[in-house]
C-alpha positions in Angstrom: -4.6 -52.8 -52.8 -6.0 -49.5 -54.6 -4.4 -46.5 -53.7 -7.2 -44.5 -52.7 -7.8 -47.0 -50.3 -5.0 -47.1 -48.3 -5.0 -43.1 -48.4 -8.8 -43.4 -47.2 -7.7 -45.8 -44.1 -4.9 -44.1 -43.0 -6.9 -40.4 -42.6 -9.6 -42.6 -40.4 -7.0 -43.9 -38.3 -5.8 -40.6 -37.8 -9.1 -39.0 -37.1 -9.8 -42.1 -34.4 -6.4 -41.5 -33.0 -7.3 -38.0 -32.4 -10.5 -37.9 -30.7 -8.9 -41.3 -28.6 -6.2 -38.9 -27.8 -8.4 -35.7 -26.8 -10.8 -37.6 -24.5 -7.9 -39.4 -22.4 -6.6 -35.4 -22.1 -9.4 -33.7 -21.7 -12.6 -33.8 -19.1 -15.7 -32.3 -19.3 -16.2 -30.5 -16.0 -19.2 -28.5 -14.6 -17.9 -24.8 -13.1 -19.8 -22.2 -11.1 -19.7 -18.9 -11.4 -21.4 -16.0 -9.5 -23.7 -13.6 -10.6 -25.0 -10.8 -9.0 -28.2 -10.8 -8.2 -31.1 -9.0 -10.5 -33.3 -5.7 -9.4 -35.8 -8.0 -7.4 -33.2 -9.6 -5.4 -32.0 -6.4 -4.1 -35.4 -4.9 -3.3 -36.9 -8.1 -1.8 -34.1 -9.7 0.6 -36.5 -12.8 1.3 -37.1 -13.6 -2.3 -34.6 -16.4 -2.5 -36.3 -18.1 0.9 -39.7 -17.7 -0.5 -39.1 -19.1 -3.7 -37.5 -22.4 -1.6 -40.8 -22.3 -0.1 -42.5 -22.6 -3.2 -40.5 -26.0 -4.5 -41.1 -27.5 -1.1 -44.7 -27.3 -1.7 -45.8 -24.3 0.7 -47.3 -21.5 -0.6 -45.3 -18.2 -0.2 -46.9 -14.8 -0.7 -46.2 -10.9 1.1 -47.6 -9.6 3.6 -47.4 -5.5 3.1 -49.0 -5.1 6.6 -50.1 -5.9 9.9 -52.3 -3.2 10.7 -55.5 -4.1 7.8 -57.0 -6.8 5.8 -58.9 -9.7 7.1 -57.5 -12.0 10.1 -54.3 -14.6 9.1 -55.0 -17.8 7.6 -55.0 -20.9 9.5 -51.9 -22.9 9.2 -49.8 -20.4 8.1 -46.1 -19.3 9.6 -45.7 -16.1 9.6 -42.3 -14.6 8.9 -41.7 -10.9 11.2 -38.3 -9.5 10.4 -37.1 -6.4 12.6 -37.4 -2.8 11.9 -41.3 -3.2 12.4 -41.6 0.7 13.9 -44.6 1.2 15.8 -47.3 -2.2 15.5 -51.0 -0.9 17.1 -52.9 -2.8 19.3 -55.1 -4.3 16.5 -52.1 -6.1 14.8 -50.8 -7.2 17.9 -54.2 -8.7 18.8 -54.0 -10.2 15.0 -50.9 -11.6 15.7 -51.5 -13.4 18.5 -54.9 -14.6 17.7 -53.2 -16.1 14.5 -50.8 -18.6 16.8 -53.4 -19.0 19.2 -55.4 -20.8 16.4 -52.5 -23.2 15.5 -50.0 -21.1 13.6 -46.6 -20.6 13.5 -44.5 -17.3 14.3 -41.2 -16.9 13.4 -40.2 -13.2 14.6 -36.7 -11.2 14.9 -36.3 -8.9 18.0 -35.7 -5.5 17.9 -32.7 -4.0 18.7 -32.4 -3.9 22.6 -32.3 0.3 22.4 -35.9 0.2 20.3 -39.4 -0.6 21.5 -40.5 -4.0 20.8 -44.4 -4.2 21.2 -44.6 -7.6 19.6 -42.1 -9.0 22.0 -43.6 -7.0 25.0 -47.2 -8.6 24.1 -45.7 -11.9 23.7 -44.1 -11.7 27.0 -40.3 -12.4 25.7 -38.1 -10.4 27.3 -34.6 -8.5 26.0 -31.3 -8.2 27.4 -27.8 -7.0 26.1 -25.5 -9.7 25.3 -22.4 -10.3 26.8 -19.5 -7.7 25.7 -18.5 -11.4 24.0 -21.9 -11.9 21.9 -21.5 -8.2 20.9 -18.3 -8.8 19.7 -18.7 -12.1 17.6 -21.7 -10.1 16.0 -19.5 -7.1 14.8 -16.9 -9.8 13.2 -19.6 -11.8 11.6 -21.3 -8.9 10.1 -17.5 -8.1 8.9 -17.0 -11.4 6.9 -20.7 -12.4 6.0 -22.0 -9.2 4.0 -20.2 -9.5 0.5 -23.4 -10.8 -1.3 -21.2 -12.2 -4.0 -19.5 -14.7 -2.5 -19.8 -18.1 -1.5 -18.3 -18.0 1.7 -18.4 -21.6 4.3 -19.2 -21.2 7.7 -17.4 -23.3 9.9 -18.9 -23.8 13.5 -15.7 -22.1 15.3 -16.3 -18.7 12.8 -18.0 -15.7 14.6 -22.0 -16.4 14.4 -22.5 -19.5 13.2 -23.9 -21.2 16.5 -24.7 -25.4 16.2 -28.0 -25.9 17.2 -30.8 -28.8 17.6 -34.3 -28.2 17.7 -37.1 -30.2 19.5 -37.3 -34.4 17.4 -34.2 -36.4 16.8 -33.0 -34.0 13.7 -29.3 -33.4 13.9 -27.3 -30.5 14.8 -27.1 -27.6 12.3 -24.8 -24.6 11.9 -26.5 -21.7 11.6 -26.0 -17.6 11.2 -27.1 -16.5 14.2 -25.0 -13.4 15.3 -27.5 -10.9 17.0 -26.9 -8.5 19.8 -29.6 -9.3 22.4 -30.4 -12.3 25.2 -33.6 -13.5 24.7 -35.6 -15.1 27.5 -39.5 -16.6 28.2 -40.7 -18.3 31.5 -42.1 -20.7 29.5 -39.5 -21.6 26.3 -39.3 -25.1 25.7 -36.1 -24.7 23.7 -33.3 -22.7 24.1 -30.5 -21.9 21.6 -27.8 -19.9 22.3 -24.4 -20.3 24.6 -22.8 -18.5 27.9 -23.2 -15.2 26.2 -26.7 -15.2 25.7 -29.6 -17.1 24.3 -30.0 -16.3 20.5 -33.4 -18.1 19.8 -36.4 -19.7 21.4 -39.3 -21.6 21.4 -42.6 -20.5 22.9 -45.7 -22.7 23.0 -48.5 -20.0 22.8 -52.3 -21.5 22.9 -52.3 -24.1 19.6 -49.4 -22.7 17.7 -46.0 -21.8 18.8 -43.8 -18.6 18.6 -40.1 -18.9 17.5 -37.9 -15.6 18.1 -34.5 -15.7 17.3 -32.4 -12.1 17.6 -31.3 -12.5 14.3 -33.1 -13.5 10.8 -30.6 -12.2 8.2 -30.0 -16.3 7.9 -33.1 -16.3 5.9 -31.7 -13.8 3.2 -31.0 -13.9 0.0 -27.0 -13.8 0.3 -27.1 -15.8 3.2 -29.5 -18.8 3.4 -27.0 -20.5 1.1 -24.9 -20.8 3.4 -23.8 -23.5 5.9 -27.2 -25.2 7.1 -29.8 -21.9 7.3 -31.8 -23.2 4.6 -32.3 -26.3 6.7 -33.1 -24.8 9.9 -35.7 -22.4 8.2 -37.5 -25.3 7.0 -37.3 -27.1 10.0 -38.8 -24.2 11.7 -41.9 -24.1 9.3 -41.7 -27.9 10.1 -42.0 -27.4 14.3 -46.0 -27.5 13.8 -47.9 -30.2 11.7 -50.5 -27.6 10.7 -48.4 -25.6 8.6 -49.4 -25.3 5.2 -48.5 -21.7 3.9 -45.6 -18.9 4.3 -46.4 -15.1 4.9 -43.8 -12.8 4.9 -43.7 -9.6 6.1 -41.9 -7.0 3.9 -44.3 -4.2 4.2 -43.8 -0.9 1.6 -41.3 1.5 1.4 -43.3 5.1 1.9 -42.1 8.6 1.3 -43.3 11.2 3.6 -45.3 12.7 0.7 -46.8 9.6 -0.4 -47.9 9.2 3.8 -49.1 13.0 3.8 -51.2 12.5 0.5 -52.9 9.0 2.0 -53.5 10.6 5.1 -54.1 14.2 4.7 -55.1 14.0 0.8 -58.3 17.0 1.7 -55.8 19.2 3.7 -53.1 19.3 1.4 -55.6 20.1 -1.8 -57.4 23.5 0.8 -53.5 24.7 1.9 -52.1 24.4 -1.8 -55.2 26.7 -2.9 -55.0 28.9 0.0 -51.4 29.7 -1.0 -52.6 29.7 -4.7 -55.0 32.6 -4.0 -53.0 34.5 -1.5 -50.3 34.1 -4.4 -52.9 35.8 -6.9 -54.3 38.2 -4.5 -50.4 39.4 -3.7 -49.6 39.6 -7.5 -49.3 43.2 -9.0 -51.8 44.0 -11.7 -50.2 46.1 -14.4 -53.2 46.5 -16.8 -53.4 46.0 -20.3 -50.6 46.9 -22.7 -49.9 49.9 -24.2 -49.4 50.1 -27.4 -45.9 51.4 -28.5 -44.9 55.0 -29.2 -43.7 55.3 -33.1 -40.8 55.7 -33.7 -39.7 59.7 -33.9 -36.6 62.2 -33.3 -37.6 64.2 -29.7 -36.1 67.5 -29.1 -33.2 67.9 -26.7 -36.2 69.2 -24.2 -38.0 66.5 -23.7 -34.8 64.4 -22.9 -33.8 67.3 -20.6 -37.2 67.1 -19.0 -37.1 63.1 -18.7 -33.6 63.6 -16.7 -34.9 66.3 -14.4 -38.1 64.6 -13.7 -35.6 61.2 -13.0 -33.6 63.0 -10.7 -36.7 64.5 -9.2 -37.6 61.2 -8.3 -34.7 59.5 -6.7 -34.3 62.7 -4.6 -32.2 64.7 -6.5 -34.3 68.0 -6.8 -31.9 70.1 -4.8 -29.0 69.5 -6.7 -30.8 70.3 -9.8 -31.0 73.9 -8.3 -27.6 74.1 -7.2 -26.4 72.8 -10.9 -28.4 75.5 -12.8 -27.4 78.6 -11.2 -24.2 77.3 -11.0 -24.5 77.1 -14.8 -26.4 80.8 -15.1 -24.0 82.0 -13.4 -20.7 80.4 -15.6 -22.9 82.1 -18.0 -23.0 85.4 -16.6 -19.6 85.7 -15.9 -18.7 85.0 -19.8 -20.5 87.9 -20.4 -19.4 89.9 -17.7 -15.8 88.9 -16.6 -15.7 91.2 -14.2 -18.0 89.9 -12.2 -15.5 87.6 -11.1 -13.6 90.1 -9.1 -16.3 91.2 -7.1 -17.5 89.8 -3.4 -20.8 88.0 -3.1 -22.2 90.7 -1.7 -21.3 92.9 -4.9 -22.4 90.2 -7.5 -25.9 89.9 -5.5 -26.3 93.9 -5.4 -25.0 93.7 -9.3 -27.8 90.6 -10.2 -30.4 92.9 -8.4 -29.8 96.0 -10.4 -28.8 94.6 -13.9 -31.0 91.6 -14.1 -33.9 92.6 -12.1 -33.9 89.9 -9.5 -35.2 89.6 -5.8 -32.6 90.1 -3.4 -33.1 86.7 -1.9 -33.3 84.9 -5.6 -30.1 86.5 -6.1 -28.5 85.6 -2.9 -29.5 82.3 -4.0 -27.9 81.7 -7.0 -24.7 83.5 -5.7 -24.4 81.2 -3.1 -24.9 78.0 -4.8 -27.9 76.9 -2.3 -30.0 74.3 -2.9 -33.7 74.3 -3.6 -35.4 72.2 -0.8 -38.7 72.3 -2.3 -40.7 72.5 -5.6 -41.9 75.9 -5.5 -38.4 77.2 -5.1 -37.0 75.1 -7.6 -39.0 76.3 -9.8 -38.2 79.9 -8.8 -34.5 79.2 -9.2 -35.1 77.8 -12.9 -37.3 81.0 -13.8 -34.7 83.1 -12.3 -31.4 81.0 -14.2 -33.7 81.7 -17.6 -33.5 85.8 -17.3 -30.0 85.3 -16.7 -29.1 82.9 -19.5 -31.5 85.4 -21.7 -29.8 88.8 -20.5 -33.3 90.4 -20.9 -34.2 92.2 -17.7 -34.4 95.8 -17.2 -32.0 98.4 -19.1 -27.9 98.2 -18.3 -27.4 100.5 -15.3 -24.3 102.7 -15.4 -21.0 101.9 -13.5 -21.7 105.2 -11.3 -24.4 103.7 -9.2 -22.3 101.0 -7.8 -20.3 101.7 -4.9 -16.6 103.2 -5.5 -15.4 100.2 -4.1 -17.0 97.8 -6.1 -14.7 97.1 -8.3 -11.3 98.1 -9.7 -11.1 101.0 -12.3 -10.3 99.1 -15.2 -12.9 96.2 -14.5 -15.8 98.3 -14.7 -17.0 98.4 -18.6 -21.0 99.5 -19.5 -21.2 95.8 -21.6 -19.2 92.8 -21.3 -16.2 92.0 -23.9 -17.1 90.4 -26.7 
């Protein structure tokens, strides 16, 4: 036999002993894995329920609100989770002219604390559930609200409750792990155990209400679980007439979006009220002044600036004080001898050798302040003749009285 051949045969068998090998090892098996739900999932929790609705052949849609838009179709079950808030007398009226006329009403109670006006209209009344119920709700809530995970729910856990409804349909375990007792003279079915009755079933004119004190079975992240999926189509199943699915989600409103849809008029007169009172308030400065070129000022104006600065912050009579205590530092470096003398003598000596006014002299020798304009102004005329020297001519040392001042301290001018 050719040698290629045999070479040619014996890689085949190896290739078919392989892939023999790898499929008696090896199984192809399907695996699951969890994903978290998208952006619609989390801000529509029915989504999943309506969508279930949709494959079985009933038409789903929303329902943003009770309280507008024509009456409820015929045939319809109408899905009322909690947290309604307030519901007017119109929706009510809608509400129960919609089961009156054959449909279907499946609606979760309010919390036992809260007004219920739906519940109140529809005569079902609310108790607390035993401190028992209560407590199988708390643990439920505890092991049931991971979204992620496919947990079982065996009929001895906390809030699954095994149930029948009206026909020859089995039991089913379902989530039902609310906090309040319902009761209805005239429920035909009951659900619930000794701590309470969790659901019923209300025969109102054609149609029929269901109200059950918890719907979070009808979730997205729980109505895979256990048999809820099954009892919420059974429910939509209770009437023969049933041919659609509303759901009521309503929409998430900020207090400014309520003010503006409400009080749209209001808000548009206060905002320019404010506006003007705003413009009316606003200092006007005028228009712009063009600026000053640029120059060197004399040491006069800047002296000016500062004394008509401190003349506005209150500081006029320390101006006065501050320049005859500087006419008089200048005196005295003429006239040293000055500084010998009493006040008394240095007023008598300003007086006679600089031809002041008695009081004007008294003044600046005692370092008074001016307290008003006019004498400021007298102060700073009477500070200039001293800082000049130029008064009236020097008057001799013989007029002054002997005891003036000591012999030696009594030159004609002062030392150089």
């Amino acid at each position: 036999m050719n040698r290629s051949l045999m070479t040619g045969l014996a890689v085949v068998s190896l290739v078919v002993l392989g892939a023999v090998w790898f499929v008696s090892q090896y199984e192809l098996v399907a695996e699951e894995e969890s994903v978290p739900p998208g952006r619609e999932a989390w801000g529509d929790p029915y989504l999943a329920a309506m969508r279930m609705f949709d494959r079985l052949s009933l038409k789903s849609s929303r329902l943003v609100s009770l309280e507008s838009g024509p009456s409820l179709p015929e045939g319809a079950l109408l899905v009322a989770p909690g947290n309604r808030g307030v519901v007017s007398r119109p929706a009510l009226a809608r509400v129960l002219d919609h089961v009156e006329r054959g449909g279907v009403a499946l609606v979760e109670s309010e919390a036992v604390d809260q007004p219920d006006p739906l519940f109140d209209r529809l005569g079902i009344a609310r108790t607390p559930m035993t401190w028992k119920g209560r407590a199988i709700g708390m643990l439920a809530f505890s092991r049931y609200q991971f979204p992620y995970e496919r947990t079982a729910m065996p009929v001895e856990d906390a809030g699954v409750t095994r149930l029948t409804l009206p026909g020859d349909a089995p039991s089913l375990q379902v989530y039902l792990a609310g906090g309040e007792s319902l009761a209805h003279p005239d429920a035909t079915h009951r659900i619930g155990g000794p701590e309470g009755t969790r659901a019923l079933v209300v025969p109102v004119g054609r149609g029929l209400v269901v109200a059950v004190n918890d719907l979070s079975f009808a979730q997205n992240y729980m109505i895979g679980r256990g048999d809820n999926a099954e009892f919420l189509w059974r429910v939509s199943q209770l009437h023969p007439g049933v041919r659609s699915v509303l759901v009521l989600t309503g929409t998430p409103e900020h207090l400014g979006g309520w003010l503006w849809r409400h009080a749209a008029p209001t808000i548009v007169l206060v905002a320019l009220w404010i506006a003007f009172a705003l413009w009316r308030a606003m200092p006007r400065f005028g228009p712009m002044l063009p600026e000053p070129e640029a120059g060197r000022r004399r040491l006069g104006d800047h002296l000016l600036a500062c004394g008509r600065y401190f003349w506005s912050i209150g500081r006029g009579p320390a101006l006065g004080t501050l320049a005859a205590r500087s006419a008089m530092a200048a005196v005295l470096r003429r006239e040293p001898h000055l500084g010998l003398a009493a006040s008394a003598q240095r007023v008598q000596w300003l007086v006679q050798r600089y031809d002041l006014a008695p009081v004007m002299a008294d003044h600046i020798v005692a370092l008074k302040p001016a307290n008003s304009a006019p004498m400021l102004v007298a102060v700073a005329r009477a500070c200039r003749r001293l800082h000049l020297g130029a008064s009236s001519p020097a008057v001799s040392t013989k007029a002054l009285p002997p005891t003036a001042l000591p012999p030696k301290a009594l030159p004609d001018k002062a030392q150089p």
